[in-house]
PQR file of N, CA, C, O and H, with PARSE charges and radii, in Angstrom:
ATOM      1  N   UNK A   1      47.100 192.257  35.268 -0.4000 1.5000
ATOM      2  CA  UNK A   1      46.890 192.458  33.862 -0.0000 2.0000
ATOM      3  C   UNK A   1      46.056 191.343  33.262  0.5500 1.7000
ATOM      4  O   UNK A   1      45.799 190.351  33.944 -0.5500 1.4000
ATOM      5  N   UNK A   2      45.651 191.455  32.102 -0.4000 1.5000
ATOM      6  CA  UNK A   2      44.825 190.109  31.135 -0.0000 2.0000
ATOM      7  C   UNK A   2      45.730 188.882  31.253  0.5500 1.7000
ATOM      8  O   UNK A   2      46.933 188.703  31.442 -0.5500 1.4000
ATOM      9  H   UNK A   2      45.860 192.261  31.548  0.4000 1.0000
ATOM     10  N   UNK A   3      44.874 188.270  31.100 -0.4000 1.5000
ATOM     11  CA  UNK A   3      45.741 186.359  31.282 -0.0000 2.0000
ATOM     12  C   UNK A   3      45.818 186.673  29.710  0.5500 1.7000
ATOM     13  O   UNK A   3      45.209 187.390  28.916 -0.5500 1.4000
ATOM     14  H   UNK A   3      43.897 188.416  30.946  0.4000 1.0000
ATOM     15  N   UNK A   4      47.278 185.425  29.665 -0.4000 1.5000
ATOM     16  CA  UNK A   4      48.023 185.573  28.487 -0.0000 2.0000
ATOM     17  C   UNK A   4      48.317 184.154  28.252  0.5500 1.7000
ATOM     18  O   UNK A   4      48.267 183.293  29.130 -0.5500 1.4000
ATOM     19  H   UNK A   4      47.772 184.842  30.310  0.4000 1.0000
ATOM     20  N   UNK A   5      48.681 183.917  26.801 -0.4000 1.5000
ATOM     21  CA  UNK A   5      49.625 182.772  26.678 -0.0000 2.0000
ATOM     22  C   UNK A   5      50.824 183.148  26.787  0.5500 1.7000
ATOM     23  O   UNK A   5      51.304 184.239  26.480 -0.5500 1.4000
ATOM     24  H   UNK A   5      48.722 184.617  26.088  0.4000 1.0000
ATOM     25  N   UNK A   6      51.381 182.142  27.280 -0.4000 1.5000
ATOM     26  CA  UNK A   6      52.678 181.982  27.178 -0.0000 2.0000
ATOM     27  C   UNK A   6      53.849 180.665  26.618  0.5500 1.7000
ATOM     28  O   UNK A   6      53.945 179.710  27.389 -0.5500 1.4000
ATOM     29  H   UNK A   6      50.991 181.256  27.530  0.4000 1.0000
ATOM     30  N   UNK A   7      54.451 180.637  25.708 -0.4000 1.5000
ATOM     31  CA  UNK A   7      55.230 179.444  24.870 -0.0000 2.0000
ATOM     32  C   UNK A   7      55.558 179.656  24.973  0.5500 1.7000
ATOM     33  O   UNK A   7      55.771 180.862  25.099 -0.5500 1.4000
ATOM     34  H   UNK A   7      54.373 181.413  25.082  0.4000 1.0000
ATOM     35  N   UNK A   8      56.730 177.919  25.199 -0.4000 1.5000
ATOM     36  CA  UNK A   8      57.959 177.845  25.012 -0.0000 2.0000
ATOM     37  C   UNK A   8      58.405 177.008  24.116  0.5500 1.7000
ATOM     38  O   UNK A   8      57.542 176.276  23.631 -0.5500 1.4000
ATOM     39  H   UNK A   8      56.558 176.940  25.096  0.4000 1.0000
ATOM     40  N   UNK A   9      59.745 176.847  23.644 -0.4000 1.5000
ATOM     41  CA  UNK A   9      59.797 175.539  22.447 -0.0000 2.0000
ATOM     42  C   UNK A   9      61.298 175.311  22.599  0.5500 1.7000
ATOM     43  O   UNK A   9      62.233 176.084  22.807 -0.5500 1.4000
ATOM     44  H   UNK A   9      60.446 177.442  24.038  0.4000 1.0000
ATOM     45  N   UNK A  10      61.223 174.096  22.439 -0.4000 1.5000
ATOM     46  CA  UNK A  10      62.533 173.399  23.044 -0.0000 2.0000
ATOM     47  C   UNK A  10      63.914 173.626  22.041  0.5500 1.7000
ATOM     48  O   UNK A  10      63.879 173.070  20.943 -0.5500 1.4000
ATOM     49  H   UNK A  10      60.464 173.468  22.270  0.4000 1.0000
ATOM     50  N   UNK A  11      65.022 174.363  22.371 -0.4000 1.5000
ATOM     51  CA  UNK A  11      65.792 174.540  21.467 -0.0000 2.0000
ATOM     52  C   UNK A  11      66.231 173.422  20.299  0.5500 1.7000
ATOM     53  O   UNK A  11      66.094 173.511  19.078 -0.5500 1.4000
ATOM     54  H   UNK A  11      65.050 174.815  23.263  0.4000 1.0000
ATOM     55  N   UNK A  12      66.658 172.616  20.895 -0.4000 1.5000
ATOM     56  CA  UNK A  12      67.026 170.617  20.167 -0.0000 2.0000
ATOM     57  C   UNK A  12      65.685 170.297  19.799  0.5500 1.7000
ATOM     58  O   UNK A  12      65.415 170.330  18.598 -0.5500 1.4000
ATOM     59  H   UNK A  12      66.769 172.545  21.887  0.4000 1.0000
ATOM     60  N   UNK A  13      64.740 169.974  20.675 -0.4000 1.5000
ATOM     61  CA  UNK A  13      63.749 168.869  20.081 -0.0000 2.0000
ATOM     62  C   UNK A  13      62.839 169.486  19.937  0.5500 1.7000
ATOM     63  O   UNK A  13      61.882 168.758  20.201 -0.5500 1.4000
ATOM     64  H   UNK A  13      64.959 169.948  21.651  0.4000 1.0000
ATOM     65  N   UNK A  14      62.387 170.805  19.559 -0.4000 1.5000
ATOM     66  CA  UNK A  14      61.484 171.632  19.050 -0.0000 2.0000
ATOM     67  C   UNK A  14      60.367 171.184  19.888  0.5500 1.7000
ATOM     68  O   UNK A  14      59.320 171.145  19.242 -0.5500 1.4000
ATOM     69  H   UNK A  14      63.164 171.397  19.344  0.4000 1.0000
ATOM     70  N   UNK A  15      60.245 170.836  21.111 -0.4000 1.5000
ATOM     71  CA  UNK A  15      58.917 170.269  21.599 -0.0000 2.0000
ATOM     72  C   UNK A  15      58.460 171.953  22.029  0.5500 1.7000
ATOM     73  O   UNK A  15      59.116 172.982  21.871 -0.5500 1.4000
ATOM     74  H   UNK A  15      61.096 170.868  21.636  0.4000 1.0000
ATOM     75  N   UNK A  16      56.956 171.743  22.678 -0.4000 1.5000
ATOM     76  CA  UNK A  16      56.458 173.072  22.861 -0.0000 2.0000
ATOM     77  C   UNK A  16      55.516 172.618  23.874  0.5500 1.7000
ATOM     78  O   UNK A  16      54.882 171.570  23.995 -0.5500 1.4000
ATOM     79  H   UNK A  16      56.423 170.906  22.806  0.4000 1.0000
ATOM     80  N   UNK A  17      55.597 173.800  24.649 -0.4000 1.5000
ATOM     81  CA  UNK A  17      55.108 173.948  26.030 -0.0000 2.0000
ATOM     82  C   UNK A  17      54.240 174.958  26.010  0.5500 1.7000
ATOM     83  O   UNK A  17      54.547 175.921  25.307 -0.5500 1.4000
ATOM     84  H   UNK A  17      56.112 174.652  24.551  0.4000 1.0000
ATOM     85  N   UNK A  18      53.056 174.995  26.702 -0.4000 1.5000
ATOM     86  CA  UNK A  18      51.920 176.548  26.502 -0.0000 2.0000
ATOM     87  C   UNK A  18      51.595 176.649  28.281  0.5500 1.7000
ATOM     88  O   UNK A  18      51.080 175.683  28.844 -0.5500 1.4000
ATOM     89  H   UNK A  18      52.806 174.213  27.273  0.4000 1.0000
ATOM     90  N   UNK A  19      51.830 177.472  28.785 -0.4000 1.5000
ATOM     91  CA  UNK A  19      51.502 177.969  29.568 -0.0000 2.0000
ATOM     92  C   UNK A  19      50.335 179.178  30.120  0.5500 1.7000
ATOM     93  O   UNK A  19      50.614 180.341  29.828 -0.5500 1.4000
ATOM     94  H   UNK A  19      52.247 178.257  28.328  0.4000 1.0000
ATOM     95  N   UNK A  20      49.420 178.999  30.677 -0.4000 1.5000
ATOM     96  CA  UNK A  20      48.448 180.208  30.654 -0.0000 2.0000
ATOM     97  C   UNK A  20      48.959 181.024  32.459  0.5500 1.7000
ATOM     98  O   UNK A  20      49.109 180.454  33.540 -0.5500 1.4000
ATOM     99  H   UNK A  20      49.193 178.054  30.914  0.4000 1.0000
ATOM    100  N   UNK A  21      49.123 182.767  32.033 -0.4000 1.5000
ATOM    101  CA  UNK A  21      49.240 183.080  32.906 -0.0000 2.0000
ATOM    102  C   UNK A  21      48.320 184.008  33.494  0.5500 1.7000
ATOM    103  O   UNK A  21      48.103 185.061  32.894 -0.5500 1.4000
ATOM    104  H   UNK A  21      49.001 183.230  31.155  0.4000 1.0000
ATOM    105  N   UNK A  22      47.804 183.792  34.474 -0.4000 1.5000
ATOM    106  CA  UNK A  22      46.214 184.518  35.178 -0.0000 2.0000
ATOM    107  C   UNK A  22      46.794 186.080  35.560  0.5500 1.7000
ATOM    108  O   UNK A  22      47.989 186.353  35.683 -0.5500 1.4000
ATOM    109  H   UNK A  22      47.980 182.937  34.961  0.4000 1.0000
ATOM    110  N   UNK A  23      46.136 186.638  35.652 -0.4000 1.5000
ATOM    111  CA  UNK A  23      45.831 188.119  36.135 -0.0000 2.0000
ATOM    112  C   UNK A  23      47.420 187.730  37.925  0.5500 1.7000
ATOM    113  O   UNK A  23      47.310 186.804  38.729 -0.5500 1.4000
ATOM    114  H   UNK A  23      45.166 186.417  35.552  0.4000 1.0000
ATOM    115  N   UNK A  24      48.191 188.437  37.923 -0.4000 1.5000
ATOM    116  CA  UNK A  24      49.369 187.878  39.221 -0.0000 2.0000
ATOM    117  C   UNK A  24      49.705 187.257  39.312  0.5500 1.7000
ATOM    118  O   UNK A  24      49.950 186.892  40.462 -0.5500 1.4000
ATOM    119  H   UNK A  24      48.280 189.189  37.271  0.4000 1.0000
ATOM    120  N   UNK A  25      50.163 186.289  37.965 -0.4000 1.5000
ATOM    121  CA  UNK A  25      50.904 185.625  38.167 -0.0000 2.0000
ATOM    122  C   UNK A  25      52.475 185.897  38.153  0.5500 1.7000
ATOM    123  O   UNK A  25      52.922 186.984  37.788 -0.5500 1.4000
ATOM    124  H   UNK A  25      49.964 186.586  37.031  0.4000 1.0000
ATOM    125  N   UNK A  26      53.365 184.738  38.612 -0.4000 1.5000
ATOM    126  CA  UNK A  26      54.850 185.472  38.340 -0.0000 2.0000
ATOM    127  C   UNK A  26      55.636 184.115  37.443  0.5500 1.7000
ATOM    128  O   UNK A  26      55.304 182.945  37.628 -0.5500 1.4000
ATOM    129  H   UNK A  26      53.002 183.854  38.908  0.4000 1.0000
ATOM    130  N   UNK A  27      56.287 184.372  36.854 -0.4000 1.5000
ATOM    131  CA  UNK A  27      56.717 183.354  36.151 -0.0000 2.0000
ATOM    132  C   UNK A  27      58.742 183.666  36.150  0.5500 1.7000
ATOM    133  O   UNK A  27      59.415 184.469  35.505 -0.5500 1.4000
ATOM    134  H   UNK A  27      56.557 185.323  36.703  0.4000 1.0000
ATOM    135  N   UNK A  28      59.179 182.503  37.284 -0.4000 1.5000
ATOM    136  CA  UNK A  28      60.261 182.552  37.261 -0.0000 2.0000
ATOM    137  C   UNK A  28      61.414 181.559  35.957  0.5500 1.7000
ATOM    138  O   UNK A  28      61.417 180.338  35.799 -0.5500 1.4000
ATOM    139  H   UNK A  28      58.632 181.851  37.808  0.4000 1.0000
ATOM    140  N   UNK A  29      62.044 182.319  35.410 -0.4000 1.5000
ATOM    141  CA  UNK A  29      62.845 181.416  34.127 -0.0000 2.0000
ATOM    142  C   UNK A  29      64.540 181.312  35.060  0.5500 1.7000
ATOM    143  O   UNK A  29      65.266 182.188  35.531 -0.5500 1.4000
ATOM    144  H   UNK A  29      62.042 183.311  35.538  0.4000 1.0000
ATOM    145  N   UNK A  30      64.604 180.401  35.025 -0.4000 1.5000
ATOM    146  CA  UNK A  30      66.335 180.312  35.691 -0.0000 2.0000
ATOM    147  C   UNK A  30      67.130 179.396  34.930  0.5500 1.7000
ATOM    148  O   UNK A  30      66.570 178.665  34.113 -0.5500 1.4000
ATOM    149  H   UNK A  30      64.015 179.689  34.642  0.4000 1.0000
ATOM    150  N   UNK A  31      68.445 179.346  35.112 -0.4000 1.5000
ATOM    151  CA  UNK A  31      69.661 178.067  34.747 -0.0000 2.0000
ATOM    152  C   UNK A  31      69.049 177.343  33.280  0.5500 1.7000
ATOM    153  O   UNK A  31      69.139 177.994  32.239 -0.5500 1.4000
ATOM    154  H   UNK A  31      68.899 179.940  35.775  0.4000 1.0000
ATOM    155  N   UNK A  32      68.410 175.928  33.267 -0.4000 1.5000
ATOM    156  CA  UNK A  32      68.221 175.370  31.919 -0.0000 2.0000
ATOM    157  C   UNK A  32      67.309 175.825  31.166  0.5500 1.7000
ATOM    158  O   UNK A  32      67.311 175.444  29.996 -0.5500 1.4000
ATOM    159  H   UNK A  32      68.337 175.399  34.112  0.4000 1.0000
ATOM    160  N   UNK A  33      66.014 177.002  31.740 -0.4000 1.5000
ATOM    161  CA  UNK A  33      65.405 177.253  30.821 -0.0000 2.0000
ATOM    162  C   UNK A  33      65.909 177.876  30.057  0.5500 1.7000
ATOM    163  O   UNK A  33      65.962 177.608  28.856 -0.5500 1.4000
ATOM    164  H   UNK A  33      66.012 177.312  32.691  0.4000 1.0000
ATOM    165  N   UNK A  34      66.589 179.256  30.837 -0.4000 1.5000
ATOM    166  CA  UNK A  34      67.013 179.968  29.776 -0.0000 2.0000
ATOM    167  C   UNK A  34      67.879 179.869  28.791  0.5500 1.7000
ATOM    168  O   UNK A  34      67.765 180.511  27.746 -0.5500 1.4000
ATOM    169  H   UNK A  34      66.546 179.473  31.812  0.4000 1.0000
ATOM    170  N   UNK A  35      68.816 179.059  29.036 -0.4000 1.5000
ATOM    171  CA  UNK A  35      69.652 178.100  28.047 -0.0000 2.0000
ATOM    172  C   UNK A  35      68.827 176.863  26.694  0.5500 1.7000
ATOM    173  O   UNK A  35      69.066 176.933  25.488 -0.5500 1.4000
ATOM    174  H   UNK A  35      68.908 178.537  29.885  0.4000 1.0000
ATOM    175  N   UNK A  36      68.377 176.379  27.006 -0.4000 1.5000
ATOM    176  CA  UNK A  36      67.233 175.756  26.735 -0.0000 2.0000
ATOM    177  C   UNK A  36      66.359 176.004  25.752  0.5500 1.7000
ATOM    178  O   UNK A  36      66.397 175.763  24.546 -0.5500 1.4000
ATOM    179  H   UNK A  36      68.182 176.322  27.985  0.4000 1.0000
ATOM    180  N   UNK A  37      65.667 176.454  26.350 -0.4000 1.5000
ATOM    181  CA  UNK A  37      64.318 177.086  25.707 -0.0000 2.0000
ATOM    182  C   UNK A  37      64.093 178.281  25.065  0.5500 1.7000
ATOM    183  O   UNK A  37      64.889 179.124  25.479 -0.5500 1.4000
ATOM    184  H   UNK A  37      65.636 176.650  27.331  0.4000 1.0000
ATOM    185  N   UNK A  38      63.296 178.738  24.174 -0.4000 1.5000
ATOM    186  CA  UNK A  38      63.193 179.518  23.480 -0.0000 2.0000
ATOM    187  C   UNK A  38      61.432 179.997  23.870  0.5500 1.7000
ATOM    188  O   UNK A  38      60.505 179.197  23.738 -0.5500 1.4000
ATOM    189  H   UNK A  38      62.649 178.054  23.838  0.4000 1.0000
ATOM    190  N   UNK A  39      61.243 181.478  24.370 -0.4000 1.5000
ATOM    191  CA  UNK A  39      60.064 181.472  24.676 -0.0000 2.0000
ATOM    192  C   UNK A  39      59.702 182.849  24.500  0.5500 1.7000
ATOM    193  O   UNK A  39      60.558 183.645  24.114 -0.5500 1.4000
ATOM    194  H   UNK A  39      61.996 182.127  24.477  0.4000 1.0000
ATOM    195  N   UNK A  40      58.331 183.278  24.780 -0.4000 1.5000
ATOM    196  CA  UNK A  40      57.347 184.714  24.227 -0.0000 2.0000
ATOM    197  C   UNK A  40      55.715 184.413  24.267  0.5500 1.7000
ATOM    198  O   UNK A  40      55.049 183.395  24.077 -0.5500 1.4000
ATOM    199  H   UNK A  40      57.635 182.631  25.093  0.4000 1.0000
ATOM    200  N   UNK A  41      55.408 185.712  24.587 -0.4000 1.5000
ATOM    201  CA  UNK A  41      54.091 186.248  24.465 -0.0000 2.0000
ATOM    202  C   UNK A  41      53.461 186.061  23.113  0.5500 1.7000
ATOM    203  O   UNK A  41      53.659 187.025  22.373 -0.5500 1.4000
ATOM    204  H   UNK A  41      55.950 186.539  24.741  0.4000 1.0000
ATOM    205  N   UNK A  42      52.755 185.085  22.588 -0.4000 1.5000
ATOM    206  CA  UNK A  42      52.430 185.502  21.097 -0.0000 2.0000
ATOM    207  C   UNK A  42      51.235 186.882  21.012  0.5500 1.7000
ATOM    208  O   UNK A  42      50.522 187.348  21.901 -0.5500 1.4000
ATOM    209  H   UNK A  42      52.594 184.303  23.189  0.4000 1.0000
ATOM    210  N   UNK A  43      51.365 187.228  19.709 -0.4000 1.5000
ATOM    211  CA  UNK A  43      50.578 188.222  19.993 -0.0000 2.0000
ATOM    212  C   UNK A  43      48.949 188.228  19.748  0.5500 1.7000
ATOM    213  O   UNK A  43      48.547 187.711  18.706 -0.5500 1.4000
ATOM    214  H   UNK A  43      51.943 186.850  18.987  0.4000 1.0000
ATOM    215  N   UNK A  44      47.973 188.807  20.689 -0.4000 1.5000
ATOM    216  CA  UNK A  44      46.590 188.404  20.908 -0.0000 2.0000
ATOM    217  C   UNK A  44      46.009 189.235  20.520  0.5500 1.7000
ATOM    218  O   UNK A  44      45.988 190.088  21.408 -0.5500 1.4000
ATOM    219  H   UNK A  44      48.300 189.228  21.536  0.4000 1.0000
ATOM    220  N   UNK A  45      45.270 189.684  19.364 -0.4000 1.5000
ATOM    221  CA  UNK A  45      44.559 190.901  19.018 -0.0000 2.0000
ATOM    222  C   UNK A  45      43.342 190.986  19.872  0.5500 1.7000
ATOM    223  O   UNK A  45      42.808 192.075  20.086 -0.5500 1.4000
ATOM    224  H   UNK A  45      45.287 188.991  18.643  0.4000 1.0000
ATOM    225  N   UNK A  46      42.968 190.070  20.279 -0.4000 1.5000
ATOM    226  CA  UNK A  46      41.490 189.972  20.950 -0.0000 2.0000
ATOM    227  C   UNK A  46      41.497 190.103  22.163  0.5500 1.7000
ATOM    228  O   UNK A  46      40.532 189.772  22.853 -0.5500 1.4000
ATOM    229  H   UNK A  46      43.401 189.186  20.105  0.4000 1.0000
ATOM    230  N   UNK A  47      42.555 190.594  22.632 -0.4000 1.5000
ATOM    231  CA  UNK A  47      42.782 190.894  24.306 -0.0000 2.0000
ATOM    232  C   UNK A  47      42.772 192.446  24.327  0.5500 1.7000
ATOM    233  O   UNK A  47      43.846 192.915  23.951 -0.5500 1.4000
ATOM    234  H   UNK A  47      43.339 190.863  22.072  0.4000 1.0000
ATOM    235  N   UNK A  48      41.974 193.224  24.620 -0.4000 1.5000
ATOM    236  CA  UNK A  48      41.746 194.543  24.670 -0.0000 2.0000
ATOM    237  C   UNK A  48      42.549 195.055  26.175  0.5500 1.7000
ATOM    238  O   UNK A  48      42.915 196.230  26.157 -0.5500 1.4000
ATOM    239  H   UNK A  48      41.101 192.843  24.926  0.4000 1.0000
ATOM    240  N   UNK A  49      42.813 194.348  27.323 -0.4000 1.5000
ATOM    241  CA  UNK A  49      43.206 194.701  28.708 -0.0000 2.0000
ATOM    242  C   UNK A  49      44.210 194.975  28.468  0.5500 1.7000
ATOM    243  O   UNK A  49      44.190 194.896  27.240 -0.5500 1.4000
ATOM    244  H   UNK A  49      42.516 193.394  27.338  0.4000 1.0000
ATOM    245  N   UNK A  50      45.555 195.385  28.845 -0.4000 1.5000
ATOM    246  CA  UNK A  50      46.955 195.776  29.398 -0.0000 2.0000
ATOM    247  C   UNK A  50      47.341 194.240  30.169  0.5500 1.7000
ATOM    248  O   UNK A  50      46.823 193.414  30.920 -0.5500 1.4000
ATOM    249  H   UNK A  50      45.571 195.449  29.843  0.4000 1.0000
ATOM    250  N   UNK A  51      48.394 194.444  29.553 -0.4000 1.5000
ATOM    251  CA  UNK A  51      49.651 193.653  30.994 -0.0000 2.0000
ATOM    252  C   UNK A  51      50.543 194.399  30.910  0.5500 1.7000
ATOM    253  O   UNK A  51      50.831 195.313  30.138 -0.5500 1.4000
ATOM    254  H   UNK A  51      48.816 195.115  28.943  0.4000 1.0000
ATOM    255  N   UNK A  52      51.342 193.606  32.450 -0.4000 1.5000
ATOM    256  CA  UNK A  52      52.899 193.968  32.190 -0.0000 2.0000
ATOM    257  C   UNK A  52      53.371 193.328  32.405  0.5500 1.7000
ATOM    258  O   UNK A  52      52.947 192.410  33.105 -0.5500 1.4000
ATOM    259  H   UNK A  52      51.109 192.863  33.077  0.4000 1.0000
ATOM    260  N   UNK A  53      54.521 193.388  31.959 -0.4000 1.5000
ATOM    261  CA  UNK A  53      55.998 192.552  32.155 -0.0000 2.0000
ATOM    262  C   UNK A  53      57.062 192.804  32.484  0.5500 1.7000
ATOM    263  O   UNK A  53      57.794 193.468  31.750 -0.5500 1.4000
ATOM    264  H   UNK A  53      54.866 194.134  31.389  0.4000 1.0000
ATOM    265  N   UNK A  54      57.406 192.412  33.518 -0.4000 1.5000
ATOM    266  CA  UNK A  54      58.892 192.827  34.413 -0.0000 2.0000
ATOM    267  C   UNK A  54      59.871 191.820  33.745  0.5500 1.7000
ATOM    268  O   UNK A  54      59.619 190.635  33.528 -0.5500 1.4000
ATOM    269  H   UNK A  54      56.811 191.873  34.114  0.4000 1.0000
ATOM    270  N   UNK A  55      61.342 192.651  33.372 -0.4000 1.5000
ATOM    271  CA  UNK A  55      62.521 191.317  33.699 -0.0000 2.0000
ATOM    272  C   UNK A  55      63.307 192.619  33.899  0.5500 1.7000
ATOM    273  O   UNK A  55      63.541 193.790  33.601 -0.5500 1.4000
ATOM    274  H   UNK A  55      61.547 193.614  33.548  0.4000 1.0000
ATOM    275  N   UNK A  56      63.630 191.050  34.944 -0.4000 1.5000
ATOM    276  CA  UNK A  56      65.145 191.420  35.838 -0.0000 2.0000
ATOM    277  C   UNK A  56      66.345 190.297  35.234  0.5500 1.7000
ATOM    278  O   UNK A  56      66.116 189.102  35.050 -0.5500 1.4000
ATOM    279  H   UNK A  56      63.439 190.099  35.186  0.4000 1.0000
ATOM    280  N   UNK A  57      67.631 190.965  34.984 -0.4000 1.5000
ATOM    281  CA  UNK A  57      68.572 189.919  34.575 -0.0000 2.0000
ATOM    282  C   UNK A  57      69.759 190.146  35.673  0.5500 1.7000
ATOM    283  O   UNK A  57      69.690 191.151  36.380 -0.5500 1.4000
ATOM    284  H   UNK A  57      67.816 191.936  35.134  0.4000 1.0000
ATOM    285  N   UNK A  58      70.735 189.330  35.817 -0.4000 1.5000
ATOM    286  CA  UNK A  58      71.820 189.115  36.353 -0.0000 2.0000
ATOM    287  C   UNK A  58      72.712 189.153  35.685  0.5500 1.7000
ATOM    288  O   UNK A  58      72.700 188.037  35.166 -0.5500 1.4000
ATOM    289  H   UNK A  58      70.791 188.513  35.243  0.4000 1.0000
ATOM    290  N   UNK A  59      74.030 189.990  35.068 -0.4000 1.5000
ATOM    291  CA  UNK A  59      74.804 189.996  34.125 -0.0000 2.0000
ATOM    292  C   UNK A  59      75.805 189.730  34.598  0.5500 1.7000
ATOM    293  O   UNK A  59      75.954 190.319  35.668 -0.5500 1.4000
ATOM    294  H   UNK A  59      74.040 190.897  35.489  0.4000 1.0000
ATOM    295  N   UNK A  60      76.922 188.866  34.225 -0.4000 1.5000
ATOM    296  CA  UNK A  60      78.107 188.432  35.233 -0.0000 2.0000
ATOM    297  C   UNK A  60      79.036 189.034  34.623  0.5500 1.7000
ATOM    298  O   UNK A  60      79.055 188.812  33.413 -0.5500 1.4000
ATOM    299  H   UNK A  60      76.801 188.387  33.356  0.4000 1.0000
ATOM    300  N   UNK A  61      80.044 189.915  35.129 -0.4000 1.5000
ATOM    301  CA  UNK A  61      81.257 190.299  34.155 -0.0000 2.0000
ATOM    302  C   UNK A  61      82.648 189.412  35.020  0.5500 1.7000
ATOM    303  O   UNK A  61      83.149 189.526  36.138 -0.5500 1.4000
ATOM    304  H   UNK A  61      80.029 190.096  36.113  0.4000 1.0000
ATOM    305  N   UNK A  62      82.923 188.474  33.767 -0.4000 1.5000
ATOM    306  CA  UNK A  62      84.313 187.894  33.892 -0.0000 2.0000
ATOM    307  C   UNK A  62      85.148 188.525  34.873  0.5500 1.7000
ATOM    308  O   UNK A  62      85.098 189.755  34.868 -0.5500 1.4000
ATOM    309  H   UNK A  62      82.517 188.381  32.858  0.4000 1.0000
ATOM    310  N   UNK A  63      86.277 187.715  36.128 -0.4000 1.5000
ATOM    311  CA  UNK A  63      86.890 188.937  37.213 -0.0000 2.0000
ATOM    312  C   UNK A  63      86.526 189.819  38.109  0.5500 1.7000
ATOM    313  O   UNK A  63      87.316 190.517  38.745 -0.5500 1.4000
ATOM    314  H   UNK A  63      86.317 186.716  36.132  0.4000 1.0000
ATOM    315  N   UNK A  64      84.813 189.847  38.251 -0.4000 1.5000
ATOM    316  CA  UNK A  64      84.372 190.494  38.925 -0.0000 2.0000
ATOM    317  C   UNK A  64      83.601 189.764  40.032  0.5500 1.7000
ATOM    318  O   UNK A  64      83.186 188.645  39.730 -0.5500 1.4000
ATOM    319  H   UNK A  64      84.171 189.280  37.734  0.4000 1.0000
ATOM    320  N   UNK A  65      83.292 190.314  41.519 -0.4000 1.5000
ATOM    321  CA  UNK A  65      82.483 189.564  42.195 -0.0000 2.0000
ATOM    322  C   UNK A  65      80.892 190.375  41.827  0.5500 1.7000
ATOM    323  O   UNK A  65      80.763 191.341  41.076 -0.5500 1.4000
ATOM    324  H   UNK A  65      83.630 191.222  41.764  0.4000 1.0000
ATOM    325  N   UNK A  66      80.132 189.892  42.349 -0.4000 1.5000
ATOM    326  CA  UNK A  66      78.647 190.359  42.352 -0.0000 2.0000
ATOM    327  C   UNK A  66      78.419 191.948  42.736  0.5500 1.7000
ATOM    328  O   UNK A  66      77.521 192.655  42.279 -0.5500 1.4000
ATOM    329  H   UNK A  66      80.237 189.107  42.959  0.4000 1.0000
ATOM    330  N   UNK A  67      79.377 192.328  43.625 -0.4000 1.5000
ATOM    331  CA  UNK A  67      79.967 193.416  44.670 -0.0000 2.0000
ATOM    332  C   UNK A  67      80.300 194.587  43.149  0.5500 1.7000
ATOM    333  O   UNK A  67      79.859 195.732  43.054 -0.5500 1.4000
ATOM    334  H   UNK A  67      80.107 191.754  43.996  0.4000 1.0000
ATOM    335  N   UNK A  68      81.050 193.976  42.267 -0.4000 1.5000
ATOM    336  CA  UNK A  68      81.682 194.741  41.192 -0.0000 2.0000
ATOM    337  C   UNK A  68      82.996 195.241  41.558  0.5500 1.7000
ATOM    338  O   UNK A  68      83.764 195.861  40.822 -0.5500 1.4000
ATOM    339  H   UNK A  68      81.409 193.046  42.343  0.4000 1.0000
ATOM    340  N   UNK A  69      83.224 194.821  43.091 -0.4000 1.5000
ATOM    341  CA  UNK A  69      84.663 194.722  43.095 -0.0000 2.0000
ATOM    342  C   UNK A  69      86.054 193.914  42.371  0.5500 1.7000
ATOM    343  O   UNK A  69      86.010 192.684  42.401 -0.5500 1.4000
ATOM    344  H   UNK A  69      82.600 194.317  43.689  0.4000 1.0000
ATOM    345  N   UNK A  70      86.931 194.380  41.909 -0.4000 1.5000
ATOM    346  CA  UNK A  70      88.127 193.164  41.234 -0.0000 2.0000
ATOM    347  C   UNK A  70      88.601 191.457  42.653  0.5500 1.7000
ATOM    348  O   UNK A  70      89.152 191.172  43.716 -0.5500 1.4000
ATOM    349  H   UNK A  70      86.968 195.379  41.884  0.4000 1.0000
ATOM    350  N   UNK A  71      87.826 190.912  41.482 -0.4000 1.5000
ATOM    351  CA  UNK A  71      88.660 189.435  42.479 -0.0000 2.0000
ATOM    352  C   UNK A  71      89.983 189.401  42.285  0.5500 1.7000
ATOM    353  O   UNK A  71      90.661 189.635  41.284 -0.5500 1.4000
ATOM    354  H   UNK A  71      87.379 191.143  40.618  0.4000 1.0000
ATOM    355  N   UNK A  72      90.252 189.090  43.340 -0.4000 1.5000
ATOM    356  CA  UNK A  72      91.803 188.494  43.414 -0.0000 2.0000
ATOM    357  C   UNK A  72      92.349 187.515  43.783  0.5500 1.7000
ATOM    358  O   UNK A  72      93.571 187.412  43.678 -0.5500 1.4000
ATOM    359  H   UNK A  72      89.701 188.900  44.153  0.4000 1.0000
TER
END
């Protein structure tokens, strides 16, 4: 897809991070970012191409293993 910006901004110290992502890139967020940081695509009127964007999440339910079987 079109290279994009990508920001982030620090939840506490409002600092800000810009990231450019090229045509395949993959951009993994884990553990402190996502806690952390606060981030998004701003929006680019002047980008006429398509992207896309995949997310995948991991949702944990309390008592359960990964399996979705009951722990015991």
């Amino acid at each position: 897809g079109a290279e994009r910006r990508f920001l982030f901004k620090h939840k506490r110290t409002g600092e800000k991070v810009e990231l450019l992502l090229e045509h395949g890139s993959l951009l993994l967020m884990k553990d402190v970012t996502q806690s952390h940081w606060l981030h998004h695509l701003p929006i680019a009127k002047r980008i006429r191409q398509p992207h896309i964007s995949l997310t995948f999440r991991t949702i944990a339910d309390a008592g359960k293993t990964p399996a979705g079987h009951s722990a015991k």
